[in-house]
TORKOL-4160 file (C-alpha; in steps of 0.2 Angstrom, whole numbers, padded with zeros to 4 digits, m for minus):
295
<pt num="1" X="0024" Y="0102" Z="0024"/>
<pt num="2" X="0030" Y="0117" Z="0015"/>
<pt num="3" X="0014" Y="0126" Z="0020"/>
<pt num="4" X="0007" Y="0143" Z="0019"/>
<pt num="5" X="m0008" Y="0142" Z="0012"/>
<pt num="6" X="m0017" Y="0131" Z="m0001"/>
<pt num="7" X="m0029" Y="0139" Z="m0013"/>
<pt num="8" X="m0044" Y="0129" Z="m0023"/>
<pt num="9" X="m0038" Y="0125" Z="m0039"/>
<pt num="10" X="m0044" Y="0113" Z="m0052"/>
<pt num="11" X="m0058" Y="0103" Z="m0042"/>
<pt num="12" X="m0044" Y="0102" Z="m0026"/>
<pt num="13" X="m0048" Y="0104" Z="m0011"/>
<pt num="14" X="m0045" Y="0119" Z="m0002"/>
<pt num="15" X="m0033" Y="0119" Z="0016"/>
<pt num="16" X="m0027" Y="0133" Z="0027"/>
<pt num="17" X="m0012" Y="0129" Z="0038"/>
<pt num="18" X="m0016" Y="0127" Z="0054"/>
<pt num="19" X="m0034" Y="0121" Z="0052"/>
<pt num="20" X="m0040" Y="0107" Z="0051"/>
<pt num="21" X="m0047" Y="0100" Z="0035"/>
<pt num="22" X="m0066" Y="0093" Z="0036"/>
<pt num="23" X="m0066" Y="0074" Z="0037"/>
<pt num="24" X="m0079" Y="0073" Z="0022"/>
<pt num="25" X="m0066" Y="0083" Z="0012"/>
<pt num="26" X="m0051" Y="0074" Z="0018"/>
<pt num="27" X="m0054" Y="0058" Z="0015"/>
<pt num="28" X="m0064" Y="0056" Z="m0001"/>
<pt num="29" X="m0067" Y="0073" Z="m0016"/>
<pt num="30" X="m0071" Y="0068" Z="m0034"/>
<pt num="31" X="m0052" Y="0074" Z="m0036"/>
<pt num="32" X="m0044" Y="0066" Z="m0021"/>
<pt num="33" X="m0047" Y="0053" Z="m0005"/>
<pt num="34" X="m0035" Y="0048" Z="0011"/>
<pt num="35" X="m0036" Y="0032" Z="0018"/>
<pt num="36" X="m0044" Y="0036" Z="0037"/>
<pt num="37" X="m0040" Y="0020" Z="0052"/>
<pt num="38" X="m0025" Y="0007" Z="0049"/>
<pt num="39" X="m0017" Y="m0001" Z="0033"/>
<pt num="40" X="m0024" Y="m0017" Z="0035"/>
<pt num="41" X="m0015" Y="m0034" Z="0029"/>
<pt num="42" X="0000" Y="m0028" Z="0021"/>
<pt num="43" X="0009" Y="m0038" Z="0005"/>
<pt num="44" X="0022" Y="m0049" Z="0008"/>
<pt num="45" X="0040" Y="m0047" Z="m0001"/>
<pt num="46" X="0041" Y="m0060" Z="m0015"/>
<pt num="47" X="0056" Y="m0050" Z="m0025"/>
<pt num="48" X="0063" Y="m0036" Z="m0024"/>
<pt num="49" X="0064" Y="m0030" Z="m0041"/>
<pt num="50" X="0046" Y="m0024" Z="m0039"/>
<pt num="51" X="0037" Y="m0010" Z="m0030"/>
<pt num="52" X="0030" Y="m0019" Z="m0012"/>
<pt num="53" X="0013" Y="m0012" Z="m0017"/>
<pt num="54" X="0015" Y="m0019" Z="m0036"/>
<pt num="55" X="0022" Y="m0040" Z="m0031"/>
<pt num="56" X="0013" Y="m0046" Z="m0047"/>
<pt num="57" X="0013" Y="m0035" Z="m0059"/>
<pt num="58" X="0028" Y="m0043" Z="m0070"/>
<pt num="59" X="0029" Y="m0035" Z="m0084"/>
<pt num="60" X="0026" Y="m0019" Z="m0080"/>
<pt num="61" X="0040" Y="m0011" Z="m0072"/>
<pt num="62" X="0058" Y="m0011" Z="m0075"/>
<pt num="63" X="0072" Y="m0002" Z="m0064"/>
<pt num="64" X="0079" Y="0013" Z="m0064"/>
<pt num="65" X="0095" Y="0016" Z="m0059"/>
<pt num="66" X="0098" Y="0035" Z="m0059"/>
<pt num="67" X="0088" Y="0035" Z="m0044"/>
<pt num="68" X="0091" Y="0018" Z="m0036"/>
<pt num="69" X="0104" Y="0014" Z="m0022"/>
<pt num="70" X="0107" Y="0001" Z="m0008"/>
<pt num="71" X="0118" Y="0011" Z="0001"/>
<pt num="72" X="0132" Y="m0003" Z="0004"/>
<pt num="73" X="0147" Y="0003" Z="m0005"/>
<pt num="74" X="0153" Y="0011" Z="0009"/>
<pt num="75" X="0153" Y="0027" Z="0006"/>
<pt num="76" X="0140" Y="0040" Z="m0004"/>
<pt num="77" X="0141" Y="0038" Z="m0022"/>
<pt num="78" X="0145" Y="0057" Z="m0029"/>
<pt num="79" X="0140" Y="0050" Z="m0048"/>
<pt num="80" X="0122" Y="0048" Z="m0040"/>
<pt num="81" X="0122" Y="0061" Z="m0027"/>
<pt num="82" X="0125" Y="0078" Z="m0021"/>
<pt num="83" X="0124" Y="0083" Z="m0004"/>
<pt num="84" X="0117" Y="0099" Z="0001"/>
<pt num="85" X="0107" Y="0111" Z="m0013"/>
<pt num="86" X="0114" Y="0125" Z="m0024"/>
<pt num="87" X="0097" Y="0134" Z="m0021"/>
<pt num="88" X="0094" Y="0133" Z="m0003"/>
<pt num="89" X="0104" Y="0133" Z="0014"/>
<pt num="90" X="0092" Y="0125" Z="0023"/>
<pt num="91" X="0077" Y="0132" Z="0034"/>
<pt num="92" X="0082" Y="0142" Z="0049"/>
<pt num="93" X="0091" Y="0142" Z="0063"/>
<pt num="94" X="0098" Y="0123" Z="0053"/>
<pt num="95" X="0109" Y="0123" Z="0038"/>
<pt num="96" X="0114" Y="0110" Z="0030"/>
<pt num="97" X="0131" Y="0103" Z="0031"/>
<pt num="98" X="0140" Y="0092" Z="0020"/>
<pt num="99" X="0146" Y="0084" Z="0033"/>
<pt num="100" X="0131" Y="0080" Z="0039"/>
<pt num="101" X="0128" Y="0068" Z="0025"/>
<pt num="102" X="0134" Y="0050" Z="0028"/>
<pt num="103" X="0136" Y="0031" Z="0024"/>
<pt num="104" X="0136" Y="0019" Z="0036"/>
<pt num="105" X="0134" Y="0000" Z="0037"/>
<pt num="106" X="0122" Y="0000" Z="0022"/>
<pt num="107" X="0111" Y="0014" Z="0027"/>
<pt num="108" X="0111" Y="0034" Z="0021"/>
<pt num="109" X="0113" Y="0045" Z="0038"/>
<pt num="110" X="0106" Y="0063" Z="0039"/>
<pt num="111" X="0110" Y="0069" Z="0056"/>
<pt num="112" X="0104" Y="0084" Z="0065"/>
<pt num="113" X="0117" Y="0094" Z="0078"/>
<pt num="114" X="0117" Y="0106" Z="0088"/>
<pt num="115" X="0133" Y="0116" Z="0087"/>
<pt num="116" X="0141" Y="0131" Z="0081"/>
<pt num="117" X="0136" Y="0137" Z="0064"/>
<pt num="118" X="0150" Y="0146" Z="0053"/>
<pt num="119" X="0151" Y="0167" Z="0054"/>
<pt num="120" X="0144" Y="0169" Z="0037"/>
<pt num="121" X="0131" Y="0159" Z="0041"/>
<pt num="122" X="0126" Y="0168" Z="0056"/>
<pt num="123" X="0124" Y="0183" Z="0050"/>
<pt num="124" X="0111" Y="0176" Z="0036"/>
<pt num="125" X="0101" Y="0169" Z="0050"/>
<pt num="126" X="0108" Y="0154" Z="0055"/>
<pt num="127" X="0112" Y="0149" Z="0072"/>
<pt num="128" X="0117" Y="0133" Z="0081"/>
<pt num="129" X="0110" Y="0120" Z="0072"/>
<pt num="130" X="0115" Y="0109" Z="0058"/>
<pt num="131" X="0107" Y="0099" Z="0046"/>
<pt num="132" X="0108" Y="0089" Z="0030"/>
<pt num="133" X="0102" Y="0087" Z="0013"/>
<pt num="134" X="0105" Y="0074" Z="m0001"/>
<pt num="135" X="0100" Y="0075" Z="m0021"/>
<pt num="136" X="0098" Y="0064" Z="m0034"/>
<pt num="137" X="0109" Y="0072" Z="m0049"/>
<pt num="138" X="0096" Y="0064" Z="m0061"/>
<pt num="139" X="0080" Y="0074" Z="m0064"/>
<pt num="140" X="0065" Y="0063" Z="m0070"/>
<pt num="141" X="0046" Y="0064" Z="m0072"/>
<pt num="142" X="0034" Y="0050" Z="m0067"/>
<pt num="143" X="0040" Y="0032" Z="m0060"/>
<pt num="144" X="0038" Y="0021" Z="m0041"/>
<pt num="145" X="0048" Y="0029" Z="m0031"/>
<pt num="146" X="0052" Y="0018" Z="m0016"/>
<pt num="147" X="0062" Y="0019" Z="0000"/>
<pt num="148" X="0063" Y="0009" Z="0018"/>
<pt num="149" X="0068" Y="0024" Z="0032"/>
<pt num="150" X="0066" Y="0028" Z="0048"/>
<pt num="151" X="0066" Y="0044" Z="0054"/>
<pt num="152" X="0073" Y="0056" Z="0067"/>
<pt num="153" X="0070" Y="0051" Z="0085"/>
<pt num="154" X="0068" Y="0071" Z="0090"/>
<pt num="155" X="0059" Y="0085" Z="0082"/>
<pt num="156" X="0067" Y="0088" Z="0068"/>
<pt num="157" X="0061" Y="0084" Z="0052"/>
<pt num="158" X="0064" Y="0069" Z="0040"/>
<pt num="159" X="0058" Y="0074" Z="0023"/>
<pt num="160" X="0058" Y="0065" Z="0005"/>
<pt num="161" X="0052" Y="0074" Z="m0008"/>
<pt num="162" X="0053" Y="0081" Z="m0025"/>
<pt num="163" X="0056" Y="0097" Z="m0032"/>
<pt num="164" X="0063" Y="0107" Z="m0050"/>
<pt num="165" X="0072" Y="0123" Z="m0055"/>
<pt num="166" X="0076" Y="0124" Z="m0072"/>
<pt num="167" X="0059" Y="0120" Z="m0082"/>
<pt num="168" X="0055" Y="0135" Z="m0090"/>
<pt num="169" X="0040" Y="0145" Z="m0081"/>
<pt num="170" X="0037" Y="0131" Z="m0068"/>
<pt num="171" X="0042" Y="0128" Z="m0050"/>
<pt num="172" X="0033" Y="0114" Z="m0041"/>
<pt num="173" X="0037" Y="0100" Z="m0027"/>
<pt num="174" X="0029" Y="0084" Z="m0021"/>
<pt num="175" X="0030" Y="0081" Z="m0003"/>
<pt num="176" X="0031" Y="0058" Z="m0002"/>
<pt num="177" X="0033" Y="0062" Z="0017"/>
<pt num="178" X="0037" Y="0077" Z="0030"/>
<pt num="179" X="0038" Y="0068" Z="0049"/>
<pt num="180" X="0041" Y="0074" Z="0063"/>
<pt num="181" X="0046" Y="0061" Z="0073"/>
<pt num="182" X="0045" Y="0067" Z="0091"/>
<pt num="183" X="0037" Y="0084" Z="0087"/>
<pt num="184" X="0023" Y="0087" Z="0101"/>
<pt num="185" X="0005" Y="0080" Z="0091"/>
<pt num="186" X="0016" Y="0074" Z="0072"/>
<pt num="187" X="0024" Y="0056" Z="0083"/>
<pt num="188" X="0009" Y="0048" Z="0070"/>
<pt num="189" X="0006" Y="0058" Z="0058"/>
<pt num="190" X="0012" Y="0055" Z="0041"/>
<pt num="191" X="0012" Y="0072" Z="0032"/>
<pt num="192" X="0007" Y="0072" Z="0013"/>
<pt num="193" X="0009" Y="0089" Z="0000"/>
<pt num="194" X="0008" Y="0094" Z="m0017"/>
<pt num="195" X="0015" Y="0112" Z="m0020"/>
<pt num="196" X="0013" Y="0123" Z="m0035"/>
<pt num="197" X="0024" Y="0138" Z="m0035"/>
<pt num="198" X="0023" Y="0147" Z="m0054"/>
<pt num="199" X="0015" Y="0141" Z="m0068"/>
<pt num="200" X="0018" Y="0151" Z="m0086"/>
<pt num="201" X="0001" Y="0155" Z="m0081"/>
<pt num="202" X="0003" Y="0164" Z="m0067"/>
<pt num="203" X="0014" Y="0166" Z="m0050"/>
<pt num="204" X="0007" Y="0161" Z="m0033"/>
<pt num="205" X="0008" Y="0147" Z="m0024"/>
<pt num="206" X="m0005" Y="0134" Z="m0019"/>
<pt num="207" X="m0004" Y="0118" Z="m0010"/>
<pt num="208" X="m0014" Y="0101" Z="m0008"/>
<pt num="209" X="m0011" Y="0090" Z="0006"/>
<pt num="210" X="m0017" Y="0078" Z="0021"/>
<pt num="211" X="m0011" Y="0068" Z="0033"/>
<pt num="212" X="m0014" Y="0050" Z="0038"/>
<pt num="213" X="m0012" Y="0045" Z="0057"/>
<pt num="214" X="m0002" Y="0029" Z="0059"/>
<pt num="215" X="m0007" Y="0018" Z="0072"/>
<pt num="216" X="0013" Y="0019" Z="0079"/>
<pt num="217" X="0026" Y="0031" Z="0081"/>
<pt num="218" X="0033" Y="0034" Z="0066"/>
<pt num="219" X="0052" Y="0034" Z="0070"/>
<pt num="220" X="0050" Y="0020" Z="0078"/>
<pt num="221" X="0052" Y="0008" Z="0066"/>
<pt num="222" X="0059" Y="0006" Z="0051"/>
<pt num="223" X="0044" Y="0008" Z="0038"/>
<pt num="224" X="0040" Y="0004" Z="0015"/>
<pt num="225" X="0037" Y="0022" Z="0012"/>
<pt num="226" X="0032" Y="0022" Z="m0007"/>
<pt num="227" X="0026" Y="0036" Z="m0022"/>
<pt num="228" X="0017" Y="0031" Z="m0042"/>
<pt num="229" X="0019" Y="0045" Z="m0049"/>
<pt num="230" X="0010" Y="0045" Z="m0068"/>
<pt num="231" X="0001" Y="0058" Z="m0080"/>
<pt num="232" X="m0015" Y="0056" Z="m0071"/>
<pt num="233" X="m0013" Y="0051" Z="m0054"/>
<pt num="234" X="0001" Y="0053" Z="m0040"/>
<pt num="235" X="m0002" Y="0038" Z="m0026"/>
<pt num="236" X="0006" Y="0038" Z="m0010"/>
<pt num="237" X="0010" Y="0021" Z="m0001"/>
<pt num="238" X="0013" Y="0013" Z="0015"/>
<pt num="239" X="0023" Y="m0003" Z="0019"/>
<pt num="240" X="0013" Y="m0008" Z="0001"/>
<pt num="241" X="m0002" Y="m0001" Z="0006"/>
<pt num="242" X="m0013" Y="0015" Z="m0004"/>
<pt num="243" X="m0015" Y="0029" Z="0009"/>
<pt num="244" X="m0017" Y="0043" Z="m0004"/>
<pt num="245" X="m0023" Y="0046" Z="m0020"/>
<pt num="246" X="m0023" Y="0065" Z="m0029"/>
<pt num="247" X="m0027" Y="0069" Z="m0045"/>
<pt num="248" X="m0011" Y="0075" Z="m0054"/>
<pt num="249" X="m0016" Y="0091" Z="m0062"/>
<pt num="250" X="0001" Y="0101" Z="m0062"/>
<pt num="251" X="0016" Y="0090" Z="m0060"/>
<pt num="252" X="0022" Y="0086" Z="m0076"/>
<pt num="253" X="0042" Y="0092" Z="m0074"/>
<pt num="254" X="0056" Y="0083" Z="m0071"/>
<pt num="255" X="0060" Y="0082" Z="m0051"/>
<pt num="256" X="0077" Y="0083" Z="m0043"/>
<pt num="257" X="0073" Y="0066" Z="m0029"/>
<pt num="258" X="0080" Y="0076" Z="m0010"/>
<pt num="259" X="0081" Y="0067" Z="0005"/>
<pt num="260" X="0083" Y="0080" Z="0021"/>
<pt num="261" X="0081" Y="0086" Z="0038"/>
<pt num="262" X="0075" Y="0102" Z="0042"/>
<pt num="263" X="0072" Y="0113" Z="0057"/>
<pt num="264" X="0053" Y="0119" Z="0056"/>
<pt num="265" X="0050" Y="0131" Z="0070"/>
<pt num="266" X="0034" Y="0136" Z="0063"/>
<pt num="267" X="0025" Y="0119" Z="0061"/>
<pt num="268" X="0034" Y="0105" Z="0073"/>
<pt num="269" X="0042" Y="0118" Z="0086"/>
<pt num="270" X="0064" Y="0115" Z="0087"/>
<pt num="271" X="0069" Y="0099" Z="0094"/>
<pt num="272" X="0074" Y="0097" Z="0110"/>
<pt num="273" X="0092" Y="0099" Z="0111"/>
<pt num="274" X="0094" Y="0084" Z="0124"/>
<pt num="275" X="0088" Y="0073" Z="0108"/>
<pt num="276" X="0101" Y="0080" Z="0097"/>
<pt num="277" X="0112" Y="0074" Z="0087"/>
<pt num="278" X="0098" Y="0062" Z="0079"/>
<pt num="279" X="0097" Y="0054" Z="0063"/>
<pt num="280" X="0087" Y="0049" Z="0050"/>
<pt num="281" X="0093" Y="0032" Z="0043"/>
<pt num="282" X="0086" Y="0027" Z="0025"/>
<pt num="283" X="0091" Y="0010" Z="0019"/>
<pt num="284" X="0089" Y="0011" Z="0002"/>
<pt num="285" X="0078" Y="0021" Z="m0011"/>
<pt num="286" X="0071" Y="0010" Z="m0028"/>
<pt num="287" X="0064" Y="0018" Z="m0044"/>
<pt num="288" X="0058" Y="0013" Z="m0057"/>
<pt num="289" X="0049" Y="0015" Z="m0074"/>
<pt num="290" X="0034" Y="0008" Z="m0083"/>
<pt num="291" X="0039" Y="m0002" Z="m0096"/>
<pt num="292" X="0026" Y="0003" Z="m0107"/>
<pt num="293" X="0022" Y="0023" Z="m0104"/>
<pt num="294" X="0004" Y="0019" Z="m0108"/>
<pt num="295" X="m0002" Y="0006" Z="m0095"/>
């Protein structure tokens, strides 16, 4: 997670990197609860044109296609996509690189290297690793977000999340996942954050998150990783299952959708470079859009 330290606001718990967070407080507060032990039955798939946590709920939902892709044409589509980020290089020593950013065999590719970085990049920082990042060009507020991925086999990250630049007086993110698939005590963990940057109110930043422990490695598989995002609640799924609820108090601005893969020195350590190049696959992303913005 993007974390340095989370401050109480609004009835939300309060967390401090690097500690753990009470079980009492993790896992149920009148403004938030984690699901503790394993998912349980799971839903089957009956269609595709619905969330795997929503199978019945006809009616409700329709797609959305700014944000939706299969990944079978081949090749990235630019009219959806941008790879790497106008704002950001990428955490250090990793950059992102374009090239890093791929299609193959129906499945978006962000692959971790390590290798030479570019002069001007070394002297910002950057040093012997590459990255990759990927953005939707559509921003968009509230919606099911849904993707099926598996992430890096090393420990690197593999990150989806959400995140705005140009709402005045705003800057705020919400983590879906941050995993670090072979990072030393993260193989099962499946990292949840909220962040708030600025507010016209005031400038600092604050964080809510928790983690839930998945009774496998996470990049072993590939896994439904899903996000319902509406006025009043943001819930995070997985393989159709509710594993987070958090009350939405600030996250009301229309978010740029990012796939990457970061270095995180600080949090999972740097990969071992015997696991590099590693990738993380994602075989599609579905949004979509309550029909009705009221129910």
């Amino acid at each position: 997670m993007r974390r340095f330290v989370a401050l109480l606001a609004l009835g939300v718990v309060t967390l401090v990197q690097g500690q753990p967070v009470p079980e009492a407080a993790r896992t149920a507060t009148p403004s938030q609860w984690t699901r503790v032990g394993p998912l349980g039955e799971t839903p089957k798939r009956l269609t595709d044109s619905l969330p795997l946590s929503h199978q019945s709920d006809t009616g409700v939902w329709t797609k959305y296609e700014p944000m939706s892709d299969e990944f079978e044409a081949g090749a990235l589509d630019t009219q959806k996509w941008i790879r790497n980020m106008s704002w950001w290089k990428g955490r250090q020593p990793a950059f992102f690189k374009a090239e890093n950013v791929t299609v193959e065999k129906g499945q978006l590719l962000l692959t971790m290297r390590k290798e030479a970085v570019p002069e001007e990049f070394a002297k910002q920082g950057y040093l012997d690793y590459t990255s990759a990042a990927v953005h939707s060009r559509d921003r968009t507020c509230y919606g099911y977000f849904e993707v099926k991925a598996r992430p890096m086999d090393s420990g690197g990250s593999s990150s989806f999340w959400f995140q705005q630049d140009t709402t005045p007086g705003w800057s705020t993110e919400i983590d879906v996942f941050e995993i670090g698939g072979k990072a030393k005590g993260h193989e099962n963990k499946y990292h949840m954050n909220l962040h708030v940057f600025r507010t016209p109110a005031e400038k600092r930043h604050w964080s809510v998150g928790a983690d839930w422990d998945a009774p496998w490695r996470l990049a072993d598989d590939f896994h439904v990783y899903g996000l319902e995002w509406d006025k009043e609640l943001i819930r995070y799924y997985v393989d159709g299952v509710l594993v987070r609820r958090v009350q939405n108090t600030h996250w009301h601005q229309p978010l740029y959708l990012i796939f990457d893969s970061e270095t995180m020195p600080k949090w999972f350590g740097m990969p071992d470079d015997q696991d590099l190049p590693s990738t993380f696959h994602v075989e599609y992303v579905r949004a979509w859009k309550k029909q009705s913005p009221d129910r």
